[in-house]
TIROPA-485645 format. One record per residue (C-alpha): chain; x, y, z. Coordinates in Angstrom, 1 decimal, always signed. Example, Ala and Ser with C-alpha at 12.3 -4.5 7.8 and 13.67 -1.06 7.14 Angstrom:
<drenzas>
<drenza 'A',<+12.3,-4.5,+7.8>>
<drenza 'A',<+13.7,-1.1,+7.1>>
</drenzas>
This chain:
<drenzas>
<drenza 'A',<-44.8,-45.0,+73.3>>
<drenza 'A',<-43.3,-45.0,+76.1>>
<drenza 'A',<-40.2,-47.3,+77.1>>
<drenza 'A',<-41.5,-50.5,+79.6>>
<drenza 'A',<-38.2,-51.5,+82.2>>
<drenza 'A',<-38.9,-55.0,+80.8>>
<drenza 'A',<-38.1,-54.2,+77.6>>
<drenza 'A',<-34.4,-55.5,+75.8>>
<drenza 'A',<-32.3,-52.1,+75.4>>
<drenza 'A',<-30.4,-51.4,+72.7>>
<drenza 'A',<-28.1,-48.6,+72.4>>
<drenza 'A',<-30.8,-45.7,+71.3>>
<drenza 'A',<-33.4,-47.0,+73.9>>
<drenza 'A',<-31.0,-46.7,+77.0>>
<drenza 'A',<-29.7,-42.8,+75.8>>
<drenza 'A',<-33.7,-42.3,+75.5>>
<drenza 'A',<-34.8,-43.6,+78.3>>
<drenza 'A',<-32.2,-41.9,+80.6>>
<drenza 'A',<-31.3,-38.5,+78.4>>
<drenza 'A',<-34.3,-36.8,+80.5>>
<drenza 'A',<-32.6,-38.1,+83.9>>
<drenza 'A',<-29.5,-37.0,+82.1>>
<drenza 'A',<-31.3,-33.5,+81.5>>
<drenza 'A',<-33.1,-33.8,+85.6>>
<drenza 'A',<-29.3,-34.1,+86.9>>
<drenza 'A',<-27.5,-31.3,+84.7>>
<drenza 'A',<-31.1,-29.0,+85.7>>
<drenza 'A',<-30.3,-29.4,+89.1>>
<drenza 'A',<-27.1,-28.9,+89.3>>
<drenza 'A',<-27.7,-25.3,+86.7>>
<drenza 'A',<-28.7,-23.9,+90.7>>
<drenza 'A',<-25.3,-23.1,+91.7>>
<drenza 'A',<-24.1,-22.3,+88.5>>
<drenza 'A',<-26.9,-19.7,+87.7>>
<drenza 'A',<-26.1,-18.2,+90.8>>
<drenza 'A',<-22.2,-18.2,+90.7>>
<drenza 'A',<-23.2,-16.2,+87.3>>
<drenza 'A',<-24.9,-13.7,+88.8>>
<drenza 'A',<-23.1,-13.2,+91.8>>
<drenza 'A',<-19.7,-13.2,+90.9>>
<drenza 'A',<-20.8,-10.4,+88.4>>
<drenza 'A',<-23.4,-8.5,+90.5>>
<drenza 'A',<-22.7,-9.2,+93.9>>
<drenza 'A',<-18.6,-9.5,+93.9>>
<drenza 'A',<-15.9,-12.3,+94.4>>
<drenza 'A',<-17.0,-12.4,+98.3>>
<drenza 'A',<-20.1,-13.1,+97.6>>
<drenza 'A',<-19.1,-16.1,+94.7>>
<drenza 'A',<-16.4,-17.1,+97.4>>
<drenza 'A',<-19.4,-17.5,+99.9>>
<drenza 'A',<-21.5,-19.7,+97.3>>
<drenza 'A',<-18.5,-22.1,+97.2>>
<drenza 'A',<-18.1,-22.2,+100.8>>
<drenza 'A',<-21.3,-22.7,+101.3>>
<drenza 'A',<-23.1,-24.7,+98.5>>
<drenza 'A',<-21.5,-28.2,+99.4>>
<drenza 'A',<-23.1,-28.0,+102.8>>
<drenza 'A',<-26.6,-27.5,+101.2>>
<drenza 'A',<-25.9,-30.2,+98.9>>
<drenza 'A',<-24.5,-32.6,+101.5>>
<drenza 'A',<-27.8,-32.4,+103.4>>
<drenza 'A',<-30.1,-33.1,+99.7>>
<drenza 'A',<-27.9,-36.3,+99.3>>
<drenza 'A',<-31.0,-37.7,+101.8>>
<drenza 'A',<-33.0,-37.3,+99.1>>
<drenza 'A',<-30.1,-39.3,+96.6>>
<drenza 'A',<-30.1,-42.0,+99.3>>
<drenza 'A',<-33.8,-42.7,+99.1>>
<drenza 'A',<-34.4,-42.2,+95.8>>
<drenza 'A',<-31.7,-44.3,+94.2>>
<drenza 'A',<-32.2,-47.5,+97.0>>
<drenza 'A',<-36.1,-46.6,+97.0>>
<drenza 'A',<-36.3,-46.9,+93.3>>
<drenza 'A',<-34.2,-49.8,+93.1>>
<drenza 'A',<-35.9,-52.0,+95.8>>
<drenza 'A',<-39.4,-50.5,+94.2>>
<drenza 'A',<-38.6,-52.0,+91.3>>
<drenza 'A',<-37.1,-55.3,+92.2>>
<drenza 'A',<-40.8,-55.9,+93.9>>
<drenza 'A',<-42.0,-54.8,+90.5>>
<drenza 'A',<-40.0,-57.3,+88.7>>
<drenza 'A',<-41.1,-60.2,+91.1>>
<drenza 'A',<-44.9,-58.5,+90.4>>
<drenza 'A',<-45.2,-57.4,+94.2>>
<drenza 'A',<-47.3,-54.3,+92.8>>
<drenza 'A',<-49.3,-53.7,+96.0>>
<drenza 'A',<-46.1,-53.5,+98.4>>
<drenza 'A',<-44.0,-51.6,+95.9>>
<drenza 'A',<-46.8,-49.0,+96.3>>
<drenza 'A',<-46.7,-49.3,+100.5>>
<drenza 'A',<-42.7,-48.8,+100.1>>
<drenza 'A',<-42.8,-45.8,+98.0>>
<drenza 'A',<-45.4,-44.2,+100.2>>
<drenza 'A',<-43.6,-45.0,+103.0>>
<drenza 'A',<-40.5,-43.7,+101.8>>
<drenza 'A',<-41.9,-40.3,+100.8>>
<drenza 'A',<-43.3,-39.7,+104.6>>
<drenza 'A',<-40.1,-40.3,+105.6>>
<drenza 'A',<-38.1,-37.9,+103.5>>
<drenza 'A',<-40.4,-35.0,+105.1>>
<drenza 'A',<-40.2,-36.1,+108.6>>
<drenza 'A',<-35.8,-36.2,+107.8>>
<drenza 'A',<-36.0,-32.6,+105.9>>
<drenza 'A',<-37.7,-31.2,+108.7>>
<drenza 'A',<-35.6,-32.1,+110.8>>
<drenza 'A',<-32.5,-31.7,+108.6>>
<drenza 'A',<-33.8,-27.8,+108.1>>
<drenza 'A',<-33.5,-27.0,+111.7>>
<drenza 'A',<-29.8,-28.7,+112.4>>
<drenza 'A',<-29.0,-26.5,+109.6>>
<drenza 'A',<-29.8,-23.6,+110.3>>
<drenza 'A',<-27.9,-24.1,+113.4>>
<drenza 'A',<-25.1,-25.5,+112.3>>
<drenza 'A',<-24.2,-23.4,+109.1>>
<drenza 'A',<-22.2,-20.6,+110.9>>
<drenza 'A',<-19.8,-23.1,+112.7>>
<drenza 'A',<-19.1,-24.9,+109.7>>
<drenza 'A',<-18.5,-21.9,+107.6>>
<drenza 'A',<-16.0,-20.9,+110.5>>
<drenza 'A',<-14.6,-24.3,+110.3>>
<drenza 'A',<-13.8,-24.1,+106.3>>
<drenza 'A',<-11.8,-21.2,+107.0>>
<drenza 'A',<-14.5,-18.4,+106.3>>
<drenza 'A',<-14.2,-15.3,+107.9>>
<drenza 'A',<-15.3,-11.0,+108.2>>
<drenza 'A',<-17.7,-10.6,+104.8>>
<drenza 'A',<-17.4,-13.7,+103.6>>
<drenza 'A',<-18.7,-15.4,+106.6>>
<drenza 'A',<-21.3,-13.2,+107.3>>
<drenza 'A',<-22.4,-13.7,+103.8>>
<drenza 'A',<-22.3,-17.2,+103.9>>
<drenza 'A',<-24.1,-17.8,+106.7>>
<drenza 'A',<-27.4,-15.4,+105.3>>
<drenza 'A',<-26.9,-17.4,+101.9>>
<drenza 'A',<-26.7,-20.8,+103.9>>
<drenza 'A',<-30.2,-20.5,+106.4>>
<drenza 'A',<-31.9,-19.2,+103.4>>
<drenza 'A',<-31.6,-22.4,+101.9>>
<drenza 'A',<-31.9,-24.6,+104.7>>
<drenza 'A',<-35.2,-23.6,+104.8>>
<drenza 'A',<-36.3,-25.2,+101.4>>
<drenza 'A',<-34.3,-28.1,+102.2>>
<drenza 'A',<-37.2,-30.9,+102.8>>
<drenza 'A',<-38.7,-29.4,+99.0>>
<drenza 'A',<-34.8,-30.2,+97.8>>
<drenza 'A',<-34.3,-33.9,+99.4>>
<drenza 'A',<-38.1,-34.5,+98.2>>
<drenza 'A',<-36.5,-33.2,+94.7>>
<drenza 'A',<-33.3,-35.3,+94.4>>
<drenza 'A',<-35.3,-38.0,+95.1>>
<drenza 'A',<-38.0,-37.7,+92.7>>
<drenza 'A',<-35.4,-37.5,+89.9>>
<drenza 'A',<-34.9,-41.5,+90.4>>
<drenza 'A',<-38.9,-42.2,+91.5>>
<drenza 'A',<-39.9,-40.3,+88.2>>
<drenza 'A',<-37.5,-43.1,+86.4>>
<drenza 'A',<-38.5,-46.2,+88.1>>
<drenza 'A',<-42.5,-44.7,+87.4>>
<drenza 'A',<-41.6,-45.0,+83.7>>
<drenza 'A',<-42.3,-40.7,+83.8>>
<drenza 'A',<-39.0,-39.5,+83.0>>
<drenza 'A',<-40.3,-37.0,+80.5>>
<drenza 'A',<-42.2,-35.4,+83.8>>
<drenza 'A',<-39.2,-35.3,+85.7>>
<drenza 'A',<-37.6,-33.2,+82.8>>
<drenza 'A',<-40.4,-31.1,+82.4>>
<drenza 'A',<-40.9,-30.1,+86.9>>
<drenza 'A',<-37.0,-29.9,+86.3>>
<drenza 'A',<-37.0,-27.5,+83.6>>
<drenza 'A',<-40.0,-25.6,+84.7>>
<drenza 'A',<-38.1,-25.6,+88.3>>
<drenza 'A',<-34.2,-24.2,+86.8>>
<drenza 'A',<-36.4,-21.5,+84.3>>
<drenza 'A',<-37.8,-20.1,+87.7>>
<drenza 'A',<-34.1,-19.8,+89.5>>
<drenza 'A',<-32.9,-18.3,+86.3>>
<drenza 'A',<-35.7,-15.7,+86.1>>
<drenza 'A',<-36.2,-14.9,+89.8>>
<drenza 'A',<-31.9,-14.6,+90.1>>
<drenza 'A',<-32.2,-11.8,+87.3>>
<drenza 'A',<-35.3,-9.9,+89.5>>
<drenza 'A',<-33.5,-10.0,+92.9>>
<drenza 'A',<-29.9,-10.3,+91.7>>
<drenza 'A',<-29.6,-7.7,+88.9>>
<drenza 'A',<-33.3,-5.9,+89.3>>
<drenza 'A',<-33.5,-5.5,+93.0>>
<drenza 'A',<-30.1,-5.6,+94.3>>
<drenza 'A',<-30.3,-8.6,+96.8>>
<drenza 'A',<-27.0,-10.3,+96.2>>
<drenza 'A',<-26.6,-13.0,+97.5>>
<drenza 'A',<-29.7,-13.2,+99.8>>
<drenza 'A',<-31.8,-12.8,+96.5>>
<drenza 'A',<-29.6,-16.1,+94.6>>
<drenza 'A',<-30.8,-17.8,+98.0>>
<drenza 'A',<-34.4,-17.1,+98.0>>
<drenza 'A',<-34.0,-17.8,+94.3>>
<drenza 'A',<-32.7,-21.0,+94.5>>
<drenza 'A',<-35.3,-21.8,+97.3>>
<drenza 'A',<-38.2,-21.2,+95.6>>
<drenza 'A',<-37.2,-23.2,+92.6>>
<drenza 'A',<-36.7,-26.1,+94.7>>
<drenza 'A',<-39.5,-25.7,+96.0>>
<drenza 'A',<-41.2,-26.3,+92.8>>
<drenza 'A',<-38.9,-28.8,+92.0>>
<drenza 'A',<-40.3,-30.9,+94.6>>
<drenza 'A',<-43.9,-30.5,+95.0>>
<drenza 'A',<-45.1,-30.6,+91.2>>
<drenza 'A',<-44.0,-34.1,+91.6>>
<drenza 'A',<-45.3,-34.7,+94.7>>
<drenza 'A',<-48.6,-33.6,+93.2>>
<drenza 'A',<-48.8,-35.9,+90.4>>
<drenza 'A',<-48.0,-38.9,+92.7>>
<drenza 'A',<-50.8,-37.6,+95.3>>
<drenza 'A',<-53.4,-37.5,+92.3>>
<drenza 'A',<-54.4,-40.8,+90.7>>
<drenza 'A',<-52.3,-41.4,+87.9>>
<drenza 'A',<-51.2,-44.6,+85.1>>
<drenza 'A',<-48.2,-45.7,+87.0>>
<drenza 'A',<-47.1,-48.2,+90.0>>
<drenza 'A',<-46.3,-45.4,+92.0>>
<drenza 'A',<-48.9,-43.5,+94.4>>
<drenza 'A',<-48.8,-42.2,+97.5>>
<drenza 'A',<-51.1,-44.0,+99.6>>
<drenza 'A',<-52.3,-43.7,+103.7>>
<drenza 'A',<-49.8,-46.4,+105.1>>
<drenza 'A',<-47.6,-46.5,+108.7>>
<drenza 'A',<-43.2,-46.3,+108.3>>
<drenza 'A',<-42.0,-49.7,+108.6>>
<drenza 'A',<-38.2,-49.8,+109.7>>
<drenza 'A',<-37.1,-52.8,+107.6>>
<drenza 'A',<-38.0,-51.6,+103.9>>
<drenza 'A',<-36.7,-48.1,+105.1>>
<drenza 'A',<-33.5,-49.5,+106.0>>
<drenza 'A',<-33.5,-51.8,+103.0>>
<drenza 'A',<-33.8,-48.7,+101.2>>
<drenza 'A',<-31.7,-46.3,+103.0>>
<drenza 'A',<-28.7,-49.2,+102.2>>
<drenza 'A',<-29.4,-49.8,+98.8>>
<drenza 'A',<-29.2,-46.2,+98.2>>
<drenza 'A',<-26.2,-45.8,+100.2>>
<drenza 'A',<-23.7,-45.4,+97.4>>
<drenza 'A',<-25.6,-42.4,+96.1>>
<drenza 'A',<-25.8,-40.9,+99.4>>
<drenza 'A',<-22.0,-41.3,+100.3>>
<drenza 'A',<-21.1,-40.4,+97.4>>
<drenza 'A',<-23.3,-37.1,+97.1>>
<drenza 'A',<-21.8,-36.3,+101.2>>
<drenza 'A',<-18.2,-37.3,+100.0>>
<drenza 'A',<-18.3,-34.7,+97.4>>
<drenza 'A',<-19.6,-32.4,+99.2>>
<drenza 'A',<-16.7,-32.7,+102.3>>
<drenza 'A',<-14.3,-33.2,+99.4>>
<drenza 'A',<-15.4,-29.4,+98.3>>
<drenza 'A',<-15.7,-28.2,+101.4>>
<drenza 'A',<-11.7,-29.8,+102.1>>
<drenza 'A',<-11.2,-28.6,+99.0>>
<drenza 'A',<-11.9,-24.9,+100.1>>
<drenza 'A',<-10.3,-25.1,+103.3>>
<drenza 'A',<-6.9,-26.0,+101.6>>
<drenza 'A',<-7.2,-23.5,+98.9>>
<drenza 'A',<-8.1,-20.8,+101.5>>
<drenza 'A',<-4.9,-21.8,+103.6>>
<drenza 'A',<-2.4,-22.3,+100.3>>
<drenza 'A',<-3.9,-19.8,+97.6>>
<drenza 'A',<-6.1,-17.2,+99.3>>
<drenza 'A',<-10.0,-16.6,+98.1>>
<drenza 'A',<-8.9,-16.8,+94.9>>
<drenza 'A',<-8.2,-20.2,+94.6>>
<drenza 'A',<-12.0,-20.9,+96.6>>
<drenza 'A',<-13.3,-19.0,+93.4>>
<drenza 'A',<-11.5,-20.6,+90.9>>
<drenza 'A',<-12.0,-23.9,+92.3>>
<drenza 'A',<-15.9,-22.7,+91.9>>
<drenza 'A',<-15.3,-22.7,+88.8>>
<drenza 'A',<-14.4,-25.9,+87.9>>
<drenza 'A',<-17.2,-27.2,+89.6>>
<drenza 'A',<-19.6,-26.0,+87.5>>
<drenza 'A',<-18.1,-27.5,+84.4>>
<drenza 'A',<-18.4,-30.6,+86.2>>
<drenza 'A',<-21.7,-30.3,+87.3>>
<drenza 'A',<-22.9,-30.4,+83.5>>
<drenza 'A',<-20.2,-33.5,+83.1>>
<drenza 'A',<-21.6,-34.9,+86.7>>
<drenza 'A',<-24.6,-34.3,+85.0>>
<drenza 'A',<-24.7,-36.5,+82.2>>
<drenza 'A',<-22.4,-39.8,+83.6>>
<drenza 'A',<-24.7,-39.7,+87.4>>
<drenza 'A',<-27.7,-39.3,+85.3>>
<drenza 'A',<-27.1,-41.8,+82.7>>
<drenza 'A',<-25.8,-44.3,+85.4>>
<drenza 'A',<-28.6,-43.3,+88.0>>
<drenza 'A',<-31.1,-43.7,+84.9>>
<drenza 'A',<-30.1,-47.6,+85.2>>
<drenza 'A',<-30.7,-48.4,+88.4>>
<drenza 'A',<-34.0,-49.3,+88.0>>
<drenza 'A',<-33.6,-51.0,+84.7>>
<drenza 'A',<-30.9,-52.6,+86.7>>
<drenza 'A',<-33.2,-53.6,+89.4>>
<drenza 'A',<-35.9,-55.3,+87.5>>
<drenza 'A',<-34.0,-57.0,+85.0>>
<drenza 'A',<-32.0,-58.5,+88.0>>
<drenza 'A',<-35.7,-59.0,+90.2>>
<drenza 'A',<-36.8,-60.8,+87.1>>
<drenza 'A',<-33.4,-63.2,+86.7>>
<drenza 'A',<-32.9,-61.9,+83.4>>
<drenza 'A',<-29.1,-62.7,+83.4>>
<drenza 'A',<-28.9,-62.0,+79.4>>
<drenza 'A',<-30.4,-58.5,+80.1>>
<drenza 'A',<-27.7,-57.7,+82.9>>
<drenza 'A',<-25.0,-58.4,+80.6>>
<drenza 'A',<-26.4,-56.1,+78.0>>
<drenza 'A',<-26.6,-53.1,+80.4>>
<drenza 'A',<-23.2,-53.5,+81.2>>
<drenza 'A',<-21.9,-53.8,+78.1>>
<drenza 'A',<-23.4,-51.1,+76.8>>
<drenza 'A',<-22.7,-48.8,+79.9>>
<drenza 'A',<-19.3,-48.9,+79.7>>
<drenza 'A',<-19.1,-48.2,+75.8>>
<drenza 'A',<-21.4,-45.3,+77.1>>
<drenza 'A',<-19.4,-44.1,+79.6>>
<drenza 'A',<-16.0,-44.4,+77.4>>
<drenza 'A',<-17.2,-42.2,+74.8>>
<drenza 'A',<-19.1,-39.5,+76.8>>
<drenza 'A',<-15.8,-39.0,+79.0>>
<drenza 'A',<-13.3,-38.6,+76.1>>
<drenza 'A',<-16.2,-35.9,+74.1>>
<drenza 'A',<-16.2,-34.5,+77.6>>
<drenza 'A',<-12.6,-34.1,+78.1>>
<drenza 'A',<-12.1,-32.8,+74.7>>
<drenza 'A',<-14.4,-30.0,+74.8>>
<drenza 'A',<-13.5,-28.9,+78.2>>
<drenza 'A',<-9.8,-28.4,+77.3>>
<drenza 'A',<-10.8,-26.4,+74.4>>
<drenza 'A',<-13.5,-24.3,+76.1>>
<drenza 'A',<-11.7,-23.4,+79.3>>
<drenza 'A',<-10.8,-19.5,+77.9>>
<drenza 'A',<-13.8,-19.1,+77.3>>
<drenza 'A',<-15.4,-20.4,+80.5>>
<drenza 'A',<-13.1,-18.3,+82.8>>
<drenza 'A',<-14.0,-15.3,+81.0>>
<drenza 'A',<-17.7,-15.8,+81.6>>
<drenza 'A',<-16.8,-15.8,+85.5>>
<drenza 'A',<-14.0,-13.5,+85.6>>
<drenza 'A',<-12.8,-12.0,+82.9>>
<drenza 'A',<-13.1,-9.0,+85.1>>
<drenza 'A',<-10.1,-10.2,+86.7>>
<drenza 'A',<-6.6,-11.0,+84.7>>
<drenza 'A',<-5.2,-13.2,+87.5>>
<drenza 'A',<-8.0,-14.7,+88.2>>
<drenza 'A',<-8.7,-15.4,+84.6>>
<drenza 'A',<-5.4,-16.9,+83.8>>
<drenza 'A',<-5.7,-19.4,+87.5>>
<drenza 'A',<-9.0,-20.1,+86.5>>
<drenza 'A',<-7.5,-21.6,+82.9>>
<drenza 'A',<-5.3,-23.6,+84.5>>
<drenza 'A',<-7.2,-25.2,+87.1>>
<drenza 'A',<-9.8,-26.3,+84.5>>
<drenza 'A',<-7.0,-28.1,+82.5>>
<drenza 'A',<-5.1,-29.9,+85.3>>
<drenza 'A',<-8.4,-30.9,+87.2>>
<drenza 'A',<-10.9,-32.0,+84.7>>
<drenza 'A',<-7.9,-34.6,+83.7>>
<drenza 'A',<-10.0,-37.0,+86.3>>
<drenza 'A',<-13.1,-37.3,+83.9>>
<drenza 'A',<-11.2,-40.1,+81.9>>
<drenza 'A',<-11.2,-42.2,+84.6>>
<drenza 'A',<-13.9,-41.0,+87.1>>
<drenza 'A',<-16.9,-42.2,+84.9>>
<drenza 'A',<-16.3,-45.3,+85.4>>
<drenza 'A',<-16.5,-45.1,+88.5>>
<drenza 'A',<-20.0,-43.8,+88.9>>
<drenza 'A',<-21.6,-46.2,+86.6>>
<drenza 'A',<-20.0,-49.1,+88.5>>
<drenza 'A',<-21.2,-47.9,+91.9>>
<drenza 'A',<-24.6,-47.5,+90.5>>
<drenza 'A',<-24.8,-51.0,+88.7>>
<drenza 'A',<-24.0,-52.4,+92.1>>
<drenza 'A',<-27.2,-50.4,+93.7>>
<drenza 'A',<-28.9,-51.8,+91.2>>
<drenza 'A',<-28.3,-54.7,+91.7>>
<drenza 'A',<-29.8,-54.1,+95.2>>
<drenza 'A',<-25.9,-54.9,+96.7>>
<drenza 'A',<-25.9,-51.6,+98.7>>
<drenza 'A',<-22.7,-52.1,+100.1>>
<drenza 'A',<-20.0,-52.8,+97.6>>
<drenza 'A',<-21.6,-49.5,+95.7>>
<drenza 'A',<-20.5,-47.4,+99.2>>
<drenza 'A',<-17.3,-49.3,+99.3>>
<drenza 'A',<-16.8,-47.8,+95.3>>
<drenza 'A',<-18.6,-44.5,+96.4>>
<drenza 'A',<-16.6,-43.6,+99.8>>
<drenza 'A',<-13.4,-45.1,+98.9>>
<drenza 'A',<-13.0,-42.4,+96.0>>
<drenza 'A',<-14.2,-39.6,+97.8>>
<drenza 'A',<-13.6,-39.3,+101.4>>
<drenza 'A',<-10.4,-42.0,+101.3>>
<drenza 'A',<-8.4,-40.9,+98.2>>
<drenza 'A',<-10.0,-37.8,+97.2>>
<drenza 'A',<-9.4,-36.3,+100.9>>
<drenza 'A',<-6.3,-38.0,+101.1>>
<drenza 'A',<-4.9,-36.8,+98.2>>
<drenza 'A',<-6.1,-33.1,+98.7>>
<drenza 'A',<-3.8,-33.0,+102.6>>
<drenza 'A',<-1.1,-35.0,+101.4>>
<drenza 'A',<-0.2,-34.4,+97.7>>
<drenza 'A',<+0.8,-30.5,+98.6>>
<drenza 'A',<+2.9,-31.3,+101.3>>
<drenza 'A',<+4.8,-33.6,+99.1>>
<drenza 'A',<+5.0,-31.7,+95.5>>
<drenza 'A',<+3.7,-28.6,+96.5>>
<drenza 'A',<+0.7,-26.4,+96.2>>
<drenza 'A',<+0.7,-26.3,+92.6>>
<drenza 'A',<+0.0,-30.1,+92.5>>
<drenza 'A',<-3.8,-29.5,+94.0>>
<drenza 'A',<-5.3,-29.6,+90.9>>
<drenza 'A',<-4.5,-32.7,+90.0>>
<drenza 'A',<-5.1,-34.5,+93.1>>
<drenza 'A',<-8.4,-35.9,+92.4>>
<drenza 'A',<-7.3,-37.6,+88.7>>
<drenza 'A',<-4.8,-39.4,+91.4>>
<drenza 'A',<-7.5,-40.6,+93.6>>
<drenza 'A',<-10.2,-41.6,+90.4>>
<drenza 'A',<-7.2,-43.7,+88.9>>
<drenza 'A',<-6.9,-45.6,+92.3>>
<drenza 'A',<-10.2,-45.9,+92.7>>
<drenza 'A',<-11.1,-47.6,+89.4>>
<drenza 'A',<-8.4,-50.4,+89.9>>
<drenza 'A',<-10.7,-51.3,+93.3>>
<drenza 'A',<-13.9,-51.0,+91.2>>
<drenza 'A',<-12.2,-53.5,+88.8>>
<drenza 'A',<-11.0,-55.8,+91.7>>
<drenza 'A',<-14.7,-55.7,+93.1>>
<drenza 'A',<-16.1,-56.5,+89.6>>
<drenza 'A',<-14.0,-59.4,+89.4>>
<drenza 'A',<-14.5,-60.7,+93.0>>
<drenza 'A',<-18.3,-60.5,+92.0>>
<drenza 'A',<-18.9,-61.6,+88.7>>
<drenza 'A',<-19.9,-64.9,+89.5>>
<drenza 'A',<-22.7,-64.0,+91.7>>
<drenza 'A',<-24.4,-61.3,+89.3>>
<drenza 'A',<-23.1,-62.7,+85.9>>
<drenza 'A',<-22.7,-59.5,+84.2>>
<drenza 'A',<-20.0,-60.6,+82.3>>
</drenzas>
């Protein structure tokens, strides 16, 4: 039977209500890590070094999708809780035109842009050129991948998480399959991990769009109905923590990249790489489990349920505490074999590779926290203290960390720059939890 938002959650009903967002969020993410696989082992480091450059632009752009998923959901379900059925249907609707009508537009700027930025991250000769085919591939499929990022919280809020597994995992079997055809098969490098990444997306976001179309059990349908700014913006704000967060990353990478190239060389671009794919399976789990909330969030707080929004703090945290020290654990021990999956071909590489996984992934004891806290907030339909929590830890202290940190201890201390900026980051999530707590009583 399925699990109702207005239920009381316990332990084993909030890991099984969110395990398939969980599952959505680490499918997603297996995109770029699929096709690191295959390129950097079919198609050569420039080619893997392209990916990098290139991949937190694409994602940037999809955090539309984040945006309106996470603020539409929550906002959705808050009218839910107050049992506003007929207008939560009008919103969602209403949200779903306007995620095609962005990604359209989105597409073209992208297509444009994605040579000047490459340029701008300190690509050049073959790399660039292979960046920017790998890059308008993708920009093409981009409206199916905002319309898929969101669905992964709509699917939630619908009570249908099981569906959103199933279009996810039906969606990363077809990149996987159609990356061995035109990566390995037909010799398409790193055009072929595009247009398999694209037409996996693609899938990703219409099945869903399908089965909201047709008539269906839930609260959610897409219905004929006009864009109204207010709700959009409503929306667009709740969501914004997602969103900025999602971008932040993203131009964290891409900073990321553009030091590495200037201090380490392509090397340190690839390793770098690297490490992000471990953390996409990490990123995976915490922003799933914490997105998977929102909507719990949302209702519980629609409905005044104050007891209820204790509980889901409470538990989050112990959540949260555990999954980051099994995280950390396993990623110190794994890290061999991780870089020899990558490139073992390549002894330096290898051994840099090693070390960058240690030093960096230091930042998941502190980083979860972090997450779930900027996603209770959206939740709790308070869009902006979740950006202030989102931004702050990104674009502030991750970005400031990344320029300043080498200039002060060196180029060796890069790795560790973004454990610095988590740890400052959670003492202002603490100070905003206490500045709050009165208004929201989750504690």
């Amino acid at each position: 039977m399925a699990i109702k938002l207005s239920e009381h959650f316990n332990y084993t009903k909030l890991l099984k209500f969110t395990i398939p967002t969980i599952v959505m969020m680490i499918l997603t993410t297996v995109y770029g890590v699929v096709d690191g696989t295959f390129v950097s082992n079919f198609a050569g480091k420039d080619s893997l070094a392209a990916v990098n450059i290139i991949w937190p632009m694409i994602t940037m752009f999809g955090s539309v999708g984040i945006m309106i998923g996470s603020g539409g959901s929550a906002l959705i379900s808050k009218k839910l809780g107050e049992s506003k059925k007929q207008l939560a249907v009008k919103y969602f609707s209403m949200l779903i035109y306007f995620e095609v009508i962005v990604g359209i537009i989105l597409s073209i700027i992208g297509i444009f842009i994605v040579k000047p930025l490459a340029i701008l991250m300190g690509a050049e000769n073959n790399i660039l050129e292979l960046g920017v085919s790998y890059g308008r591939i993708l920009c093409i499929s981009l409206t199916a991948f905002i319309l898929q990022n969101s669905f992964q919280s709509f699917l939630i809020a619908a009570e249908r998480p099981k569906l959103g597994l199933l279009c996810s995992v039906i969606a990363g079997v077809i990149n996987m399959i159609l990356d061995f055809l035109l990566i390995y098969v037909f010799k398409l490098g790193i055009k072929g991990a595009a247009i398999a990444t694209g037409i996996s997306q693609c899938f990703g976001g219409i099945l869903p769009l399908i089965f909201f179309m047709s008539k269906n059990s839930t609260n959610y349908r897409l219905v004929i109905t006009g864009l109204q700014i207010k709700p959009i913006l409503k929306a667009c704000s709740n969501g914004l923590s997602g969103m900025a967060l999602a971008m932040s990353v993203s131009l964290v990478n891409m900073l990321y990249n553009f030091q590495l190239l200037r201090l380490i060389g392509p090397g340190g671009v690839i390793s770098y790489g690297i490490v992000q794919y471990i953390i996409f399976f990490t990123y995976g789990f915490l922003s799933g489990y914490s997105n998977g909330n929102i909507p719990i969030v949302s209702f519980h707080y629609g409905a005044q349920n104050d007891d209820e929004i204790k509980n889901l703090f409470k538990r989050g945290i112990v959540i949260i505490c555990i999954a980051s020290i099994i995280f950390f654990g396993l990623t110190e021990a794994l890290a061999p074999i991780v870089a020899t999956i990558f490139v073992g071909y390549d002894e330096e590489l290898y051994k840099m590779t090693v070390h960058a996984i240690r030093i960096y992934y230091t930042f998941i004891l502190v980083g979860g926290y972090n997450s779930f806290t900027s996603a209770f907030f959206t939740g709790l339909n308070n869009g902006k203290i979740a950006a202030i929590i989102a931004v702050s830890r990104t674009i502030i202290f991750d970005g400031g960390s990344i320029l300043v940190l080498p200039l002060i201890f060196g180029k060796k201390c890069i790795w560790i720059t973004v454990t610095f900026a988590e740890s400052i980051s959670l003492l202002i999530a603490i100070a905003l939890l206490l500045l709050k707590r009165k208004k929201y009583h989750y504690f």
